[in-house]
C-alpha positions as CSV (number, residue, x, y, z in Angstrom):
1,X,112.5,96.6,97.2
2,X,114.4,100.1,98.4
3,X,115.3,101.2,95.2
4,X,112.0,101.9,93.5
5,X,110.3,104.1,95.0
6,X,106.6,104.9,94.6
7,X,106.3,102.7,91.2
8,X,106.2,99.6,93.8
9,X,105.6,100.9,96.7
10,X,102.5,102.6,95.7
11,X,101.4,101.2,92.4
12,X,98.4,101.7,90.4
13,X,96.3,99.9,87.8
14,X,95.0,101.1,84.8
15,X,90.9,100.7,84.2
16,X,89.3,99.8,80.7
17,X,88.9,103.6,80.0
18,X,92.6,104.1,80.5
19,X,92.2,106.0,83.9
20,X,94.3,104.9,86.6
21,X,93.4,103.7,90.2
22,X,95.5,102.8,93.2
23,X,96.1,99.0,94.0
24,X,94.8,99.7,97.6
25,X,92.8,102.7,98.6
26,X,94.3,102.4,102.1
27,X,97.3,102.2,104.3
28,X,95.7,101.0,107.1
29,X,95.5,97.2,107.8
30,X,92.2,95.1,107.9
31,X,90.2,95.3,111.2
32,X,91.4,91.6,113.3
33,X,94.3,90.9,110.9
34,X,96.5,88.0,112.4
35,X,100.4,87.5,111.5
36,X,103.0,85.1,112.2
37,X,105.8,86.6,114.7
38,X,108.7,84.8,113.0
39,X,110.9,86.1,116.1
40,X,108.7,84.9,118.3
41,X,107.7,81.9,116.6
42,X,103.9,82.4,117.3
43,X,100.5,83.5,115.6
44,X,99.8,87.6,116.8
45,X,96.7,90.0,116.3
46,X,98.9,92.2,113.2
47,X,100.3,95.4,115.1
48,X,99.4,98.8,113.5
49,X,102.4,99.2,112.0
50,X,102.9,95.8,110.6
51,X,105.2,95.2,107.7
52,X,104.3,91.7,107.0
53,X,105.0,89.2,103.9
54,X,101.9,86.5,102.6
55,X,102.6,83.5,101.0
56,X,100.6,81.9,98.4
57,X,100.4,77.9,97.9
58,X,98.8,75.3,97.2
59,X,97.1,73.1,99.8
60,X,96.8,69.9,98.3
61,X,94.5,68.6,101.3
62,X,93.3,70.1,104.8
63,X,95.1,67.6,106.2
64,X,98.0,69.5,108.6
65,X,98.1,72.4,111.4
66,X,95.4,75.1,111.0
67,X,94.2,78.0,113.2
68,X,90.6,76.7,114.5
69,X,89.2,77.9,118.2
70,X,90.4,74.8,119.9
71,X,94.5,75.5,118.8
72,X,93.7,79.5,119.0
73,X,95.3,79.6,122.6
74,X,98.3,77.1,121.5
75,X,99.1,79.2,119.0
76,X,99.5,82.4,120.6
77,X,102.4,80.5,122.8
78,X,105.8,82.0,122.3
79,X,107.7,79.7,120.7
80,X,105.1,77.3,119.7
81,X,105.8,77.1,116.1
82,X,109.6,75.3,116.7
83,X,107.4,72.9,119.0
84,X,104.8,71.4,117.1
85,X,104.9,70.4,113.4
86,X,104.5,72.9,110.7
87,X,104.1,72.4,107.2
88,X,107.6,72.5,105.3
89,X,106.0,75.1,102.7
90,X,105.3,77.3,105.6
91,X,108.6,76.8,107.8
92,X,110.4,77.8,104.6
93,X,108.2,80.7,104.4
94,X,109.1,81.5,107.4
95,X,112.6,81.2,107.2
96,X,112.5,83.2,103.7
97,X,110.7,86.2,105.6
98,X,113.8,86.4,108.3
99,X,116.4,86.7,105.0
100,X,114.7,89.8,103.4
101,X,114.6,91.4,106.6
102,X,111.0,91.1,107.8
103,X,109.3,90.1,111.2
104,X,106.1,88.7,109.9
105,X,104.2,86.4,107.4
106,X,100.8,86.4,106.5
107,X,99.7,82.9,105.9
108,X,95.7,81.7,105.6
109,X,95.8,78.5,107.1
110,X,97.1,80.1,110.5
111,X,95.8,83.3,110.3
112,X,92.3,82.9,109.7
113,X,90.0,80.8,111.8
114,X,89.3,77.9,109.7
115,X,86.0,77.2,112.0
116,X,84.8,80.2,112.1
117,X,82.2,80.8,109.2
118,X,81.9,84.5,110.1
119,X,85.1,85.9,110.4
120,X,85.9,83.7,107.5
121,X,83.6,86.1,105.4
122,X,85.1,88.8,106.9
123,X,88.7,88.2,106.2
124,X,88.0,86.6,102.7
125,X,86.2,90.3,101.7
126,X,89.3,92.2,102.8
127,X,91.9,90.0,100.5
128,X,92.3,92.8,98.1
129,X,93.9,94.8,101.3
130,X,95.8,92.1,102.6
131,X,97.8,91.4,99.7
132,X,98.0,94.5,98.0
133,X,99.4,96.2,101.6
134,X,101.9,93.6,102.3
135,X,105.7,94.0,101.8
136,X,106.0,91.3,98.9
137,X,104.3,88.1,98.1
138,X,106.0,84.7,98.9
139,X,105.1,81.9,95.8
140,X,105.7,78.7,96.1
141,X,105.3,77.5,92.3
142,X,107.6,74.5,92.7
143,X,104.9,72.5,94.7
144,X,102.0,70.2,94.6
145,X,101.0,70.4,98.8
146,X,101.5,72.4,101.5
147,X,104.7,70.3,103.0
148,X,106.3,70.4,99.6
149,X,108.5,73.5,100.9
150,X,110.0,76.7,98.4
151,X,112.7,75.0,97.3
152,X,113.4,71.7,95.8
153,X,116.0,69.4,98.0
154,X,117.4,66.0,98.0
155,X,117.7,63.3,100.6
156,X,120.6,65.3,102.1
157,X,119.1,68.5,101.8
158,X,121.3,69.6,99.1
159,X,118.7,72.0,97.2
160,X,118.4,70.2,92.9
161,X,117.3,71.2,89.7
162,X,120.0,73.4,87.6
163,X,123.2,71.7,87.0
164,X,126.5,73.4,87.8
165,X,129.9,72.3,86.6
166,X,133.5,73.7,86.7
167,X,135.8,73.6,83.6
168,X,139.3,75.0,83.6
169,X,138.4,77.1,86.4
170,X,135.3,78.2,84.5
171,X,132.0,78.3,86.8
172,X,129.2,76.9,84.6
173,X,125.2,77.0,85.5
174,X,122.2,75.5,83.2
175,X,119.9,78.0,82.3
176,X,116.5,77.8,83.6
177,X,113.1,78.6,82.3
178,X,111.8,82.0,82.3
179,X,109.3,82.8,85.0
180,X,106.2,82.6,82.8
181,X,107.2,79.0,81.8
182,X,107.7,77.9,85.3
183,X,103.9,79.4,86.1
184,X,102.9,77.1,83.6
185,X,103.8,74.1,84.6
186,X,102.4,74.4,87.7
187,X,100.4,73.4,90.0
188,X,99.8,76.8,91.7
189,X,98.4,78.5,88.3
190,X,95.4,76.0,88.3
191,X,93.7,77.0,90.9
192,X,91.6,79.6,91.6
193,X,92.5,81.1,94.6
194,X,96.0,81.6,93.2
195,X,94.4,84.1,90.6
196,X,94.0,87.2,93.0
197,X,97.0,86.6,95.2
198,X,98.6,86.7,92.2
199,X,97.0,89.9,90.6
200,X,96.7,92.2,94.1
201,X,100.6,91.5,94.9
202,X,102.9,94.4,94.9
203,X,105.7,92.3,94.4
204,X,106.3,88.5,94.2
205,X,109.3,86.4,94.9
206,X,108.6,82.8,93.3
207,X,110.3,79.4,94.1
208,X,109.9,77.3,91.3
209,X,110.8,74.2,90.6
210,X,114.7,74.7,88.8
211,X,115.6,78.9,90.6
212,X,113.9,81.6,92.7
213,X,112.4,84.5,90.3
214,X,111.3,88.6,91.8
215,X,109.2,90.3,89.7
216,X,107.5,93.7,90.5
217,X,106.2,96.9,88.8
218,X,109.2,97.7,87.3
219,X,111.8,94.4,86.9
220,X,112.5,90.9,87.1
221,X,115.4,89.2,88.4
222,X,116.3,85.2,88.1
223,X,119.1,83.7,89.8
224,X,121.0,83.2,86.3
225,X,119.5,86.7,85.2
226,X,121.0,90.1,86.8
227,X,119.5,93.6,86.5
228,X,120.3,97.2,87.7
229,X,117.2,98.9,88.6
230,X,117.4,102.5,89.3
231,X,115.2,104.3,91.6
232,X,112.7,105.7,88.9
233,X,112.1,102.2,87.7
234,X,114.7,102.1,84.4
235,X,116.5,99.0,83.9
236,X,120.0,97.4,82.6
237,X,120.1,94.2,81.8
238,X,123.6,92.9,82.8
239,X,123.9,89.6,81.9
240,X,121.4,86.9,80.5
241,X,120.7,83.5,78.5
242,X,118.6,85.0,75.9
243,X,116.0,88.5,75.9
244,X,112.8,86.3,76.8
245,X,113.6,87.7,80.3
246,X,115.0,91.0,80.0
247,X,112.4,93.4,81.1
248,X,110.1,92.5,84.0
249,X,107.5,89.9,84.1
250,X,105.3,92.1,85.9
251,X,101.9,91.7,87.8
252,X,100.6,95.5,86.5
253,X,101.2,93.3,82.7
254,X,99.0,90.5,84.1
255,X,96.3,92.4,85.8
256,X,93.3,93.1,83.2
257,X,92.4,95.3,81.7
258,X,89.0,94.4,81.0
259,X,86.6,92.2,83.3
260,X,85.8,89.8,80.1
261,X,89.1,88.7,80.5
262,X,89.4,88.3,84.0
263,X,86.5,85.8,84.2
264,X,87.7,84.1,81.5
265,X,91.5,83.1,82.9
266,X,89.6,82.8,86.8
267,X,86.7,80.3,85.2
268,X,89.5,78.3,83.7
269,X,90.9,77.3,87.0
270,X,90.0,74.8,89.5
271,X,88.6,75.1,93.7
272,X,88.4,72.4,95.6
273,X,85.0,73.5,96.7
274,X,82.4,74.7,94.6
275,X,81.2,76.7,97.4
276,X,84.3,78.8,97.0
277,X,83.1,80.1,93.3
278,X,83.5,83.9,94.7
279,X,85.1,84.0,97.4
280,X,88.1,82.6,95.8
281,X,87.7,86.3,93.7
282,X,86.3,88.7,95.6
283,X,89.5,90.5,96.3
284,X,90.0,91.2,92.9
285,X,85.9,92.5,92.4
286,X,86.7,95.0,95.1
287,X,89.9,96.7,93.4
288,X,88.8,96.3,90.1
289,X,85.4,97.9,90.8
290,X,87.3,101.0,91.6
291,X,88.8,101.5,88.2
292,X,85.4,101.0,86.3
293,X,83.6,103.0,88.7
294,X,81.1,100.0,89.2
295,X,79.7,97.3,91.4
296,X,80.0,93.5,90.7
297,X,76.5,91.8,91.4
298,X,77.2,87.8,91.8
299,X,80.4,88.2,89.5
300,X,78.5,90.5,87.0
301,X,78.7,94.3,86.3
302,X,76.1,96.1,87.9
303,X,75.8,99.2,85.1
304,X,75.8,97.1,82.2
305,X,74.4,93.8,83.5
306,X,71.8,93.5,80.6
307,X,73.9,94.8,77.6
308,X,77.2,93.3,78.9
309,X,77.2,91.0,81.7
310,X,74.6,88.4,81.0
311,X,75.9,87.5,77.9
312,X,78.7,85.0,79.1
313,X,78.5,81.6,76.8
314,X,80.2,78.4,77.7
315,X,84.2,77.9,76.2
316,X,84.2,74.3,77.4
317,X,81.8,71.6,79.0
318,X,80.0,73.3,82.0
319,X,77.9,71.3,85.1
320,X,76.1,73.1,87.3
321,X,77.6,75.0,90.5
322,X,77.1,73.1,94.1
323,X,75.8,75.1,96.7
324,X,77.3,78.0,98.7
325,X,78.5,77.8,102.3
326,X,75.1,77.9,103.9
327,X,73.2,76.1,101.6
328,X,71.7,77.8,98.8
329,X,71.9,77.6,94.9
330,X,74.0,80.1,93.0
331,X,72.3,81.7,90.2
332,X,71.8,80.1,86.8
333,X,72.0,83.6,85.3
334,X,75.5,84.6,86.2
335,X,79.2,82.6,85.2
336,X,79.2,81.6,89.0
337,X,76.4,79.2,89.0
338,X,78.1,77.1,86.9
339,X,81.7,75.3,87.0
340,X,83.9,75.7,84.0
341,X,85.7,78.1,81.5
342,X,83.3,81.1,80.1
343,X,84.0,84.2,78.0
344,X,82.6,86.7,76.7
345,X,81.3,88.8,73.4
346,X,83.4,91.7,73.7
347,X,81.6,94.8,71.9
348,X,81.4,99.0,72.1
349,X,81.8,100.6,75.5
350,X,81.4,103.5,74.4
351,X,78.2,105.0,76.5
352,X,75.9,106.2,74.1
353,X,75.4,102.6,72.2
354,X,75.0,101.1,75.4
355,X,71.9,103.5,75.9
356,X,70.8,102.8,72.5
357,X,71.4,98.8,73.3
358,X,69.3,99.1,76.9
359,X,65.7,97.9,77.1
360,X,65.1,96.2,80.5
361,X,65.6,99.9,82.1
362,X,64.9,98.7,86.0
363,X,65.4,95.5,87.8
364,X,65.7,94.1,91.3
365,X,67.9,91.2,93.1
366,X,65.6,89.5,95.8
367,X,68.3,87.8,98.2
368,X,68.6,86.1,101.4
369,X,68.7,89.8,103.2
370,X,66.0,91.5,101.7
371,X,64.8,93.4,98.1
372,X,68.2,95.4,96.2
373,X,66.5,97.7,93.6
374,X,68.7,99.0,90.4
375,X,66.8,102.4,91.6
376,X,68.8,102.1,94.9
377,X,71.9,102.0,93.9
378,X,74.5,105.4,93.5
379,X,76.6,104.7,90.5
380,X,75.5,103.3,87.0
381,X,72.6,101.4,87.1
382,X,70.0,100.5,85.2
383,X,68.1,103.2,85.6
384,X,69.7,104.7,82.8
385,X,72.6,107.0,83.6
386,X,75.9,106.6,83.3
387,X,78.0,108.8,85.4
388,X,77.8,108.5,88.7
389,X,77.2,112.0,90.6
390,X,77.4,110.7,94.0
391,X,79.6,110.8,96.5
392,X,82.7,108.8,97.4
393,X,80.8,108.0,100.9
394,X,77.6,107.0,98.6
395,X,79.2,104.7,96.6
396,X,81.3,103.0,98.5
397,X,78.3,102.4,100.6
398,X,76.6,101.1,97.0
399,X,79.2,99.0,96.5
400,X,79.3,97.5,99.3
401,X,75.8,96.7,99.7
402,X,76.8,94.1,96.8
403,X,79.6,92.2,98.7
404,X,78.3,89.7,100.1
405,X,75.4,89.3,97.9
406,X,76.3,85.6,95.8
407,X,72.9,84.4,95.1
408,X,69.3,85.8,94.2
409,X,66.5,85.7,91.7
410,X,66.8,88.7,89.1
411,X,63.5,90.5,88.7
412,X,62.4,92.4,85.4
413,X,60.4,92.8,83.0
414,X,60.9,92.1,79.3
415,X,59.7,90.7,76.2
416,X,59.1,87.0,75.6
417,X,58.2,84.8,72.7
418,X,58.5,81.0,71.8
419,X,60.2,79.4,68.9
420,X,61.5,76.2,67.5
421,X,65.4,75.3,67.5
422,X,66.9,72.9,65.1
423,X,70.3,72.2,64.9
424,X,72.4,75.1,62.8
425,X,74.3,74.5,59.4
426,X,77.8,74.6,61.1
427,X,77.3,71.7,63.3
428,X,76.8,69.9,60.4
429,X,80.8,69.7,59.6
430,X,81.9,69.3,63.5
431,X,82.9,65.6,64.7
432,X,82.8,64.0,68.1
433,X,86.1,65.2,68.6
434,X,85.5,68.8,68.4
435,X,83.0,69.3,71.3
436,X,86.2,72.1,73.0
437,X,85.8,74.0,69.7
438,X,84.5,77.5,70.5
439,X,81.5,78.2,68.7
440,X,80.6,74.4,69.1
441,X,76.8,73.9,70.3
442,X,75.3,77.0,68.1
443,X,71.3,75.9,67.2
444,X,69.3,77.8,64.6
445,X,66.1,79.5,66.3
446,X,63.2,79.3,63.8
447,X,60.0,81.4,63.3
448,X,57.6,79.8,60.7
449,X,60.3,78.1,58.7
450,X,62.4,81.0,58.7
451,X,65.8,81.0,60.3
452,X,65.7,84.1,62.6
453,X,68.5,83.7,64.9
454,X,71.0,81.3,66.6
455,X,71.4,80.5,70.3
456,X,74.4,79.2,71.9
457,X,73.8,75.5,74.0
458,X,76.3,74.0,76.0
459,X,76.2,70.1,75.3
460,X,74.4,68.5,78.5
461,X,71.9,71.7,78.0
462,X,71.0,70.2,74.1
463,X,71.0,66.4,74.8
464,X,68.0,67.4,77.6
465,X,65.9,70.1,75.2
466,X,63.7,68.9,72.8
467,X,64.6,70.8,69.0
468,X,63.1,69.8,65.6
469,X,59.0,71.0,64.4
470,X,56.8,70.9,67.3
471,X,58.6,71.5,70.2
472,X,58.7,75.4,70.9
473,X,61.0,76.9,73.4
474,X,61.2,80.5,75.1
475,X,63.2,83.1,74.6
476,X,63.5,86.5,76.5
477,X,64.9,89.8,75.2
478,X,68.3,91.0,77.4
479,X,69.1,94.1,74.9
480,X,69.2,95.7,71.7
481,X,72.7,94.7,69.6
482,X,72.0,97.4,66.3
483,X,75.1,99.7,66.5
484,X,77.0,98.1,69.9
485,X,77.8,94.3,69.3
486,X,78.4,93.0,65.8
487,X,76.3,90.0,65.6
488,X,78.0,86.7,66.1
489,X,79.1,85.2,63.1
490,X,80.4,81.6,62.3
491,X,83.2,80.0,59.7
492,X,81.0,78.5,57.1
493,X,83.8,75.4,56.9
494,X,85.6,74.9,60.5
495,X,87.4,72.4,59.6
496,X,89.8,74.5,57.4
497,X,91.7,77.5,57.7
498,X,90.2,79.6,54.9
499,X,86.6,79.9,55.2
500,X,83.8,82.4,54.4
501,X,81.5,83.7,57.6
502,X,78.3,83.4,57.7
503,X,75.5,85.6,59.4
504,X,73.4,83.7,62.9
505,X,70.4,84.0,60.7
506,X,68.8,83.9,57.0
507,X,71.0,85.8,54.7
508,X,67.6,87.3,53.4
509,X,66.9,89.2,56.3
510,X,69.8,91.2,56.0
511,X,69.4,93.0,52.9
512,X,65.6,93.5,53.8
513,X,66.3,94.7,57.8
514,X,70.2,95.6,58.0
515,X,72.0,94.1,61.3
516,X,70.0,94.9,64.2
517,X,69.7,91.8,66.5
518,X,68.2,91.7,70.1
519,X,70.4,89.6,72.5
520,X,68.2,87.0,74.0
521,X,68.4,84.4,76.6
522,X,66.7,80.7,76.2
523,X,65.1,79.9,79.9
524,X,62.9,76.8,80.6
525,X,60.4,78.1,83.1
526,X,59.6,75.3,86.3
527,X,57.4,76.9,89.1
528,X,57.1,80.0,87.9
529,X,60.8,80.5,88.3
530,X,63.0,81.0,85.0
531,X,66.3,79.5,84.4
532,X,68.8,80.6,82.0
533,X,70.0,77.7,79.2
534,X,71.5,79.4,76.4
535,X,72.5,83.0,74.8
536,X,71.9,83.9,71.3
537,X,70.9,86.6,68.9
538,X,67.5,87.0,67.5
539,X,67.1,89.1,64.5
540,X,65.3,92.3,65.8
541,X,62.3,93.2,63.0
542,X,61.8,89.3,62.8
543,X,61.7,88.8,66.6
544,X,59.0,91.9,66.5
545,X,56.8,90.3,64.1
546,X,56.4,87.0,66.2
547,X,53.7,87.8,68.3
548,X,55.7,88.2,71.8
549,X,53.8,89.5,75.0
550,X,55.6,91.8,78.0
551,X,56.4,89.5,80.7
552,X,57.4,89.8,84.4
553,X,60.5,87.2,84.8
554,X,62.0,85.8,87.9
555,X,65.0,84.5,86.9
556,X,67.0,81.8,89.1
């Protein structure tokens, strides 16, 4: 950790654009930060100049010692911790901090108040500082609960897993699995909150199940791997199994580059509580909004929420979100409402097509505090720009008007038409077996016999609409896809390797209209409230000859 310099102490991450941002805008440590005082065996209010260590785990159940208001006193006793029972993950952790030289260790479970609903908030928004400002991140890999402990031990105590043997003097070790593999297989990589403690840490030192691993910005070590690491970062790999480890398995590798991908790996992990959906990710929204110069609105981007960020379709079997921590219903609209792996249509960033793809040009989040208006917000926003011209002050003041916001009806207004949906050609050649496939669950949308479009329907979405002649559904427009996003295409045969790809509508269409598609979202409409059920893509010139109308939508 001496040895190199700013690349770890203060490192960066790089944006979609390729411009570079700092993993934490500030030294200074989060207002009410508590730390264990592994001298004096005790939970502390952090001191100012706290160089502390975190540890990320998995619980496995709520079940053992936690901070709450009646153990707050206890806890502050000196000594305290070598009194009452701690959990073996964390008395290791605690032990591990006093070897690398440090006085205290950041752990959730005794550091927050777990009874406290506000400060809860209030600590779970300032993750991104917490772990990006600490001196290294403790990760116990090797476990299923929170009393499994860092390292794996036998009835004596005698630590297992690689095998060691002596031949003619010879010291011989088994060589382990690289630290990648060891992620894995665990337990710890499946589930969610893991995600950002693993992304927003400087440094990590990981006990797995065989060996210890470090990995930072510039190297990784394993206990049967050996490096020299200079101070400008360079490496030397002195001595190693194979090359699968020789350069560093490092967390500025694993942090995205691009949101798509970010929800994508988070929504493919599990919480315990579905309450959690973004909390468990907020840290990472924070930092990564500074790179992008944008504000996350329930999990979506704020500049390009039409043209980019609705536009999520289902990778697995979804089922709907429960309800947050007071109560109400996450959106149907965003990836949050809804429990399960998403991803994304990745098109053109470039700023020009995006204008060219926008048509809802103002909108409006009605939310438990009040009325947030695309108009009032100081960087890109629907209104139409963007580049942002305000001021630091103004947009972090923007931004932060969104944390906190994780439900709301969207407001706009748009067009809207109705049309049948049959089931599409491809589906034709898919078995029972294949519901995981990708593209599974794609429906032809019809206009007067003519196939205009395809929308995408997870599988409990399609067994409760009606499709076939005579039952009409409706569809509103999101934005213009001519120039920006190819449209979606499918393999005309999935079931082998070589196949030709067809168009989401009649082949007709295209040599009469070119490929200009709007990108629409199927809602069924109860109360006057609108409810997302599908994405799709509508051809344009076909969608304008259908007779829509302009519609005011509240969507939930």
């Amino acid at each position: 950790m001496r040895t190199h310099g700013a690349v770890c102490n203060q490192p960066v991450r790089k944006g979609p654009s390729g411009n570079q941002f700092p993993l934490s805008n500030s030294s200074a440590l989060p207002v009410g930060l508590r730390v264990i005082d592994i001298q004096e065996q005790r939970v502390i209010h952090a001191p100012t100049t706290c160089r502390y260590v975190v540890l990320s785990y998995v619980w496995g159940s709520t079940n053992f010692l936690q901070l709450t208001k009646e153990m707050e006193h206890q806890l502050q006793i000196p000594g305290i911790l070598r009194k009452i029972p701690v959990p073996k993950t964390i008395s290791n952790s605690i032990e591990a901090t006093g070897m690398i030289g440090a006085r205290y260790l950041w752990v959730d479970s005794l550091c927050i108040l777990q009874d406290d609903q506000e400060e809860k908030v209030a600590q779970i928004q300032k993750m991104d500082k917490i772990y990006a400002n600490s001196l290294l991140t403790i990760v116990a890999a090797g476990g299923m609960h929170a009393d499994a402990g860092l390292w794996n031990t036998n009835s004596n105590g005698v630590r297992v897993g690689q095998i060691r043997e002596e031949v003619h003097g010879l010291n011989f070790i088994s060589a382990g699995p690289d630290l990648m593999k060891t992620l894995e297989k665990s337990v710890w990589i499946q589930r969610a909150w893991t995600y950002q403690e693993y992304v927003l840490s400087r440094r990590l030192l990981v006990f797995g199940e065989y060996q210890a691993y470090y990995s930072c910005e510039s190297a990784g070590f394993a206990e049967d791997y050996v490096h020299r690491v200079s101070s400008n970062g360079t490496q030397e790999l002195q001595a190693a199994a194979d090359d699968e480890f020789s350069t560093s398995v490092s967390v500025a590798h694993q942090f995205p580059t691009f949101w798509p991908s970010m929800i994508r790996q988070y929504t493919n992990r599990s919480l315990s509580f579905d309450s959690d959906g973004l909390n468990a990710l907020s840290g990472v929204l924070q930092n990564f909004s500074q790179g992008i110069n944008d504000g996350f609105l329930c999990g979506l981007p704020v500049s390009t929420l039409f043209e980019v960020g609705l536009l999520w379709v289902p990778s697995r079997t979804l089922r709907k979100r429960g309800p947050t921590s007071v109560g109400s219903q996450f959106p149907s609209w965003s990836w949050v409402g809804w429990v399960g792996e998403v991803s994304f249509e990745v098109g053109n960033e470039d700023s020009d097509a995006i204008l060219d793809a926008r048509v809802i040009t103002e909108w409006s989040v009605s939310y438990e505090h009040g009325i947030l208006r695309s108009t009032d917000l100081h960087f890109p926003s629907a209104a139409g720009q963007l580049s942002s011209s305000a001021s630091s002050t103004i947009w972090k003041a923007a931004n932060s008007s969104l944390q906190g916001i994780q439900t709301g009806y969207l407001y706009f207004t748009t067009k809207s038409a109705m049309f049948t949906i049959e089931e599409s050609y491809w589906n034709q050649f898919v078995t029972p077996d294949d519901f995981d496939c990708k593209h599974n669950g794609l429906y032809r949308i019809l206009h007067e016999g003519t196939w205009i479009g395809s929308v995408h329907l997870e599988h409990s979405t399609a067994r409760n609409l009606s499709v076939g002649p005579g039952h009409t559904h409706e569809f509103i427009v999101l934005a213009r896809s001519g120039g920006r996003v190819e449209p979606l295409r499918i393999p005309e045969r999935p079931q082998t390797e070589e196949s030709n790809w067809i168009l989401l509508f009649d082949e007709g269409l295209l040599e009469q209209y070119q490929e200009d598609v709007y990108d629409v979202m199927l809602v069924i409409v109860e109360q006057d409230v609108a409810y997302r059920r599908g994405i799709g893509q509508i051809h344009r010139d076909s969608w304008d000859n259908a007779g829509w109308q302009l519609t005011k939508i509240q969507l939930g």
